[in-house]
C-alpha positions in Angstrom: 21.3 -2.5 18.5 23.0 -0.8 15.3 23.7 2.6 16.1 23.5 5.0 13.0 27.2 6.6 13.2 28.2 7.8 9.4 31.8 7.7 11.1 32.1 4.6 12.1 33.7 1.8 9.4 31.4 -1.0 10.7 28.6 1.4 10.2 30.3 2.2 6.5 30.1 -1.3 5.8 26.7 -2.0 6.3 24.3 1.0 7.3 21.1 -1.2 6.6 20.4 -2.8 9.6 21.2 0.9 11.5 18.3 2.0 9.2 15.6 -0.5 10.1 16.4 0.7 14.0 15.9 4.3 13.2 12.5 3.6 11.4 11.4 1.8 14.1 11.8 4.6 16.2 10.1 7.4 14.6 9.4 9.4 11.6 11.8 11.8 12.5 15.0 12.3 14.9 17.5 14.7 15.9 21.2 14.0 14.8 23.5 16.1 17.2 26.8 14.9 15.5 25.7 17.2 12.7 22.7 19.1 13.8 20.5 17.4 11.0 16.8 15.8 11.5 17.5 12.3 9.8 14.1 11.7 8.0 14.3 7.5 7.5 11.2 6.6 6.0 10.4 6.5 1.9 7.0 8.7 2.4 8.1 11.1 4.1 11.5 11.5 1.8 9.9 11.2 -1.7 7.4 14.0 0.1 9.8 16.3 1.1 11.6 16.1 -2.2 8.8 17.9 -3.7 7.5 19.9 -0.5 8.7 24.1 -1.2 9.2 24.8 2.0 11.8 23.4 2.1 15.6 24.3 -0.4 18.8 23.3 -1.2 19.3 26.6 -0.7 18.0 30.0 1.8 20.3 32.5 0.3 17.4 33.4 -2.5 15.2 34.6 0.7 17.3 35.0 4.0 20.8 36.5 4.7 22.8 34.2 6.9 22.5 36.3 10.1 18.3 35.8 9.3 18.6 32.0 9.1 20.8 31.9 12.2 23.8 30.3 10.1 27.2 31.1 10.2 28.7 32.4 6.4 31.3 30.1 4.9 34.5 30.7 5.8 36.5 33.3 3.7 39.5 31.0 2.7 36.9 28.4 1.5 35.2 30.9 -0.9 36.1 29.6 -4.5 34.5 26.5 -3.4 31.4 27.9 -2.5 31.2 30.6 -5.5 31.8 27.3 -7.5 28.9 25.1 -5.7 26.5 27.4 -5.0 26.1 28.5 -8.8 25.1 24.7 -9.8 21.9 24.4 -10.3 21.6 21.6 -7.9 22.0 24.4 -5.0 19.8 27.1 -6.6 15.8 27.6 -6.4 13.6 28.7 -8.7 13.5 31.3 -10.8 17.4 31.0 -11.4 17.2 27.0 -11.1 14.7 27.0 -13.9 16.4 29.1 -15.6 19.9 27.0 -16.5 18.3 24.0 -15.8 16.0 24.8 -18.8 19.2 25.7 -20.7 20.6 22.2 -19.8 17.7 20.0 -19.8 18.2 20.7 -24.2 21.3 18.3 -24.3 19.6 15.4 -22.0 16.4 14.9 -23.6 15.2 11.4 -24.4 16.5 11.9 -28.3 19.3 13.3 -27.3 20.8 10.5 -25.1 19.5 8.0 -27.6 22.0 9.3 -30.2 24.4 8.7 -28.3 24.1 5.2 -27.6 26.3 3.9 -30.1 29.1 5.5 -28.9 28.8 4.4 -25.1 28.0 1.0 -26.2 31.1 1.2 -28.2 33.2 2.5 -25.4 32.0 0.3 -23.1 32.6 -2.6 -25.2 36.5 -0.8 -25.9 37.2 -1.0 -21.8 35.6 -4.4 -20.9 37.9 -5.7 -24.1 40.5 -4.2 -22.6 40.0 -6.1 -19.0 39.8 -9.0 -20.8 42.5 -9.0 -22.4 44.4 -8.3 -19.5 42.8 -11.3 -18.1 40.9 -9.1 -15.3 42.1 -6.2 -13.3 40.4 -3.3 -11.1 36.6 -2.7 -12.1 36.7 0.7 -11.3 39.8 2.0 -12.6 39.7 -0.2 -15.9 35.6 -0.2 -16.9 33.2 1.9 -14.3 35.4 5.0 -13.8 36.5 6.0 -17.5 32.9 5.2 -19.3 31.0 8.1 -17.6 34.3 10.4 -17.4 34.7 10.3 -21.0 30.8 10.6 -21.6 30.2 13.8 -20.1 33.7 15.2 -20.9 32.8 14.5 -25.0 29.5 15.6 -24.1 31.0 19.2 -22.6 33.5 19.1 -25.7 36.7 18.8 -22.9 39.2 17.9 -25.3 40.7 14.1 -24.7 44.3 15.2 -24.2 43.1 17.7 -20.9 40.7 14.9 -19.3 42.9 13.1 -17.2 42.2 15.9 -14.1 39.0 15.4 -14.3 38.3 12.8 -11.7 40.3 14.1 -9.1 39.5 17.3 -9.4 36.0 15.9 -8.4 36.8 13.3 -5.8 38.4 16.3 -4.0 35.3 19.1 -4.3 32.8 16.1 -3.6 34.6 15.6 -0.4 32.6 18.6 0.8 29.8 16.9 0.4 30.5 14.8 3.4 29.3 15.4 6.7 31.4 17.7 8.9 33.9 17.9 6.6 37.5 18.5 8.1 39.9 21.7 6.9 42.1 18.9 4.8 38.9 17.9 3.2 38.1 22.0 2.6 42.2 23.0 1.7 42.0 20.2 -1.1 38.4 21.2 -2.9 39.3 24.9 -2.7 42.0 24.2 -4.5 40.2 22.0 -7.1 37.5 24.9 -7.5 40.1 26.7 -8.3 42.0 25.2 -10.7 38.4 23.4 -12.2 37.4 26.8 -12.7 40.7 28.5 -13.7 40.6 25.6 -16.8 37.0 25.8 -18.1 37.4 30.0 -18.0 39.6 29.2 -20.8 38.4 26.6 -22.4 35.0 29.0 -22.6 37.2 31.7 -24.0 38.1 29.2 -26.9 34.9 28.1 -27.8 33.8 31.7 -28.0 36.1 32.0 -30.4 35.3 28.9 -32.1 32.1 27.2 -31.2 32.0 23.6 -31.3 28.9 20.6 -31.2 28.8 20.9 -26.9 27.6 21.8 -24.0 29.7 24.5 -23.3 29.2 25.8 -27.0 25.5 25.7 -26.3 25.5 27.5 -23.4 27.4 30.0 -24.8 24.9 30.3 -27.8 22.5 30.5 -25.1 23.5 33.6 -23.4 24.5 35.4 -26.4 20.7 34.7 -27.6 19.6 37.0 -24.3 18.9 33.7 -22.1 21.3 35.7 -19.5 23.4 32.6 -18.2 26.7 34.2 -16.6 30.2 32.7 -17.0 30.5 31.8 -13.4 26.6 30.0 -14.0 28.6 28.2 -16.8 31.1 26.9 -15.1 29.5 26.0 -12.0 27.0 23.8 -14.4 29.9 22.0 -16.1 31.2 21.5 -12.7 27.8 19.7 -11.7 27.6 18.0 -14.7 31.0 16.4 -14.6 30.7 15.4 -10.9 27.0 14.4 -11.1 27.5 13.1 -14.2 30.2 10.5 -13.5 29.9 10.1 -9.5 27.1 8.4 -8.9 27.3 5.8 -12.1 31.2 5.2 -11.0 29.8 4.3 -7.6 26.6 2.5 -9.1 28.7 0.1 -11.3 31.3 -1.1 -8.8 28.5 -1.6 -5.8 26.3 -3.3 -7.9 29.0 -5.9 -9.3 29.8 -6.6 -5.5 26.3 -6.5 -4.9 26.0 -9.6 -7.4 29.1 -11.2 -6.6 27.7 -12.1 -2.9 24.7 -12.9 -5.0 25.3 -15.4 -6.8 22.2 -16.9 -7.9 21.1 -13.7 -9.0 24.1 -12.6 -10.7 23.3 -16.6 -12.5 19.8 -15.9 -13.3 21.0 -12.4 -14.8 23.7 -14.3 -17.1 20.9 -16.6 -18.0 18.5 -14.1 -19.0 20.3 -10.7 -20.2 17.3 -9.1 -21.0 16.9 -8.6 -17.3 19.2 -5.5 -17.3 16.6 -2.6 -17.2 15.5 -4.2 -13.8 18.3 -5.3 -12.6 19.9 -1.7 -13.1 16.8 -0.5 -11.1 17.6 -3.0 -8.5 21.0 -3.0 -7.8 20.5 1.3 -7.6 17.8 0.6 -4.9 20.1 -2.1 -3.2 23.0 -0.5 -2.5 22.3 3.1 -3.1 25.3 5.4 -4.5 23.8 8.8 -3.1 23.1 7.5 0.4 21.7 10.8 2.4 20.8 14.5 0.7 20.3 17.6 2.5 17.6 20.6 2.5 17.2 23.6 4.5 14.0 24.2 6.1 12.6 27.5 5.0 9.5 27.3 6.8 8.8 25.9 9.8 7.4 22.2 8.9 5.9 19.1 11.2 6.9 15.4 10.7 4.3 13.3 12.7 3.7 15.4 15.4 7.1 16.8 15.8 8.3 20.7 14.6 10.9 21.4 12.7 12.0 24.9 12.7 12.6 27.2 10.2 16.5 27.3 9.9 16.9 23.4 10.8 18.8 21.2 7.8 17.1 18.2 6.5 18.8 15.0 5.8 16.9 12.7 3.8 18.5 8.8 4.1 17.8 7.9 0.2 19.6 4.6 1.5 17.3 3.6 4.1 14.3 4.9 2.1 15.4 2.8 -0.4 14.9 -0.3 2.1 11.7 0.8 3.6 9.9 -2.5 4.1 6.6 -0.3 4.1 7.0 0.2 -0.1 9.6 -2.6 -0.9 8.6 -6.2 0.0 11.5 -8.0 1.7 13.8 -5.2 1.3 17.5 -7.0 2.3 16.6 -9.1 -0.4 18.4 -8.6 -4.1 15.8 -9.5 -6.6 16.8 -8.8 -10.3 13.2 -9.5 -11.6 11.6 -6.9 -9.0 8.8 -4.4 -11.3 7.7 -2.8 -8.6 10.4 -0.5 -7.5 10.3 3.1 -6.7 13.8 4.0 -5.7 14.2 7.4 -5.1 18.1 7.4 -5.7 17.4 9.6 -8.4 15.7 11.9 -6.2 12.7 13.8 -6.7 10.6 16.9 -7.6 12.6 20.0 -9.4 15.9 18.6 -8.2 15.1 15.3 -9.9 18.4 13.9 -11.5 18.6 15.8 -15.4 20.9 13.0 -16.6 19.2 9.7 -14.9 18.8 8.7 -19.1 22.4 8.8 -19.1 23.3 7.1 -16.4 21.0 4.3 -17.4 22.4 4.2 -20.5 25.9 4.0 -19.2 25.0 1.2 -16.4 23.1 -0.6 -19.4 26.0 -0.5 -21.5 28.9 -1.8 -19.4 26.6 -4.2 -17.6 25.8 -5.9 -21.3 29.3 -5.4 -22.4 30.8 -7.7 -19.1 28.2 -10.1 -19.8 28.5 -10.7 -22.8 32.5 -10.7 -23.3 33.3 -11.5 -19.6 30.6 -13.9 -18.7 33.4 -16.0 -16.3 33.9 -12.6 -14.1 35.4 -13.5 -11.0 35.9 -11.5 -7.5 39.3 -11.8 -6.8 39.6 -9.7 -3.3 37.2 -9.0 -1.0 37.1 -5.1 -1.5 38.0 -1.8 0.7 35.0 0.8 1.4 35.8 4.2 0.9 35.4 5.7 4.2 32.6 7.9 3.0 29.0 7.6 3.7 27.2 10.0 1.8 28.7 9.3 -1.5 28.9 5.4 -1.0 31.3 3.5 -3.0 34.6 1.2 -2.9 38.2 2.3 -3.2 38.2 -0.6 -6.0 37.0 -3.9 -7.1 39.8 -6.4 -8.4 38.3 -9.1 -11.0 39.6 -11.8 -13.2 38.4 -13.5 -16.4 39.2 -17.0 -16.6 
């Protein structure tokens, strides 16, 4: 029997088959380990995505001592004064609020101008692995596109970038479950330092605006639209790790995805207009955001069974994403599928704001390794990270013969 154990590396490697067991056994079950209710099935997550009683959040309605939780630890503050300002972990009215503010610089027309320039940069790194005859996929291709797409996008200037990703790798570590103090010391002290550099950089850009984000935002609250400096930096924050995280993790497991696929990853350099779906596909797959959390706000019943007011939610994106109930023959990679209602993008208010980007950027490196690397080799079989909710590979070494 597969045992769903988010600790365990064999578990890591492949949590499918763990999956199928806990749909078979319910609708619902308790998780001690982490005193969650794992909720398996695609229904019931893509419902609970848009069901209010439930938040990312209970601190807009209940004190801790009312919701029977424990407040954070005091030497872990600047991590939580940093995370819970993000949009992603506020409710309405202060999530519609910025996210309004943000949604301006992710609209359809606004990603579409900037398509020339990811292609271009995509097409820049993938030259660049080629001509080095192959390399790492993540460290050469699927790591600096989206880093450099939202950091231009923020207006981060190109000589103060290269903190950027770890800085994030170490606050997304609290996104883990049961995180451990080494896990805590190291994201406190990227909030920290995160939010010690965009203070200033906002203090510059006050002084002399620029064509950004930040700029905008600035603009925004100087126009009486009441967004604070801690809101601001908390949204770059999000934007930066949300921004690059999940299409990082998206490229490099879906380029081992095809690699053990090899007829698919044929039919695809047969037939590149198959990208859109294959994108789609490969997100569904092997899903980057594998499990995301809500608090129940009001008591709520799954099939018969209650879940209290005060219990945390986790939502399995991953196994949703393989529910044989919505996707016909699930374990199966099929580039061409149409039908596919992935929720790895989430759903209701919390719905990714930069899914067009991500898109765009998986679109662009995909078509760039086609079309200049169409002999891309695996040369190593690769090393998980030993993560589970943020799923991804420490690397993914390639050749071009």
């Amino acid at each position: 029997m597969a045992a769903f154990d988010p600790w365990d590396p064999d578990f890591l490697a492949d949590p499918y088959p763990a999956y199928a067991e806990l749909r078979a056994r319910g609708r619902v079950q308790y998780f001690e380990p982490t005193n969650q209710w794992l909720v398996p099935h695609h229904a019931d997550v893509s419902a609970l995505l848009r069901d209010r009683r439930l938040g990312r959040t209970y601190q807009h309605r209940f004190t801790h001592e009312d919701f029977g939780r424990s407040a954070p630890a005091p030497e872990h503050e600047p991590f939580h004064t940093l995370n819970d300002h993000g949009m992603l972990d506020l409710e309405p009215p202060d999530h519609t609020r910025i996210r309004r503010l943000v949604s301006k610089a992710f609209t359809p027309r606004t990603v579409e101008r900037l398509k020339p320039y990811v292609s271009r940069l995509a097409g820049e790194l993938v030259d660049g692995l080629v001509r080095s005859g192959g390399g790492d996929l993540l460290a050469d291709v699927a790591e600096p596109l989206p880093v450099a797409v939202i950091a231009e996008m923020l207006g981060i200037p190109e000589a103060d970038r290269a903190p950027l990703r770890p800085w994030s790798a170490d606050i997304c570590g609290m996104y883990e479950l049961n995180p451990s103090e080494d896990t805590a010391v190291k994201a406190v002290r990227a909030s920290v330092e995160f939010s010690d550099y965009l203070r200033e950089l906002i203090a510059e850009r006050r002084k002399e605006p620029g064509d950004d984000l930040i700029s905008g935002l600035i603009e925004a609250h100087d126009e009486g639209d009441r967004l604070t400096e801690q809101e601001m930096i908390s949204t770059a924050v999000l934007l930066l790790n949300a921004g690059h995280e999940a299409t990082v993790n998206a490229t490099v497991n879906g380029w081992y995805a095809l690699f053990r696929n090899p007829a698919q990853l044929a039919a695809l350099r047969a037939d590149h207009s198959l990208v859109p779906t294959a994108i789609e596909e490969l997100m569904r797959y092997d899903t980057p955001l594998q499990l995301f959390e809500r608090w129940v706000l009001d008591e709520i019943e799954i099939d018969g069974t209650t879940v209290p007011r005060g219990a945390e939610i986790a939502m399995l994106f991953g196994s949703a994403n393989h529910d044989p109930a919505v996707f016909r023959d699930p374990g199966h990679l099929d580039l061409t599928r149409r039908d596919n209602p992935h929720i790895s993008f989430s759903a209701g208010i919390h719905y990714c704001i930069g899914a067009p980007l991500a898109r765009l950027e998986l679109a662009a490196s995909m078509t760039a390794l086609l079309e200049r690397a169409p002999t891309l080799t695996l040369t190593a079989e690769p090393r998980r990270k030993p993560n589970f909710v943020i799923r991804g590979l420490e690397g993914l070494s390639v050749e071009v013969g």
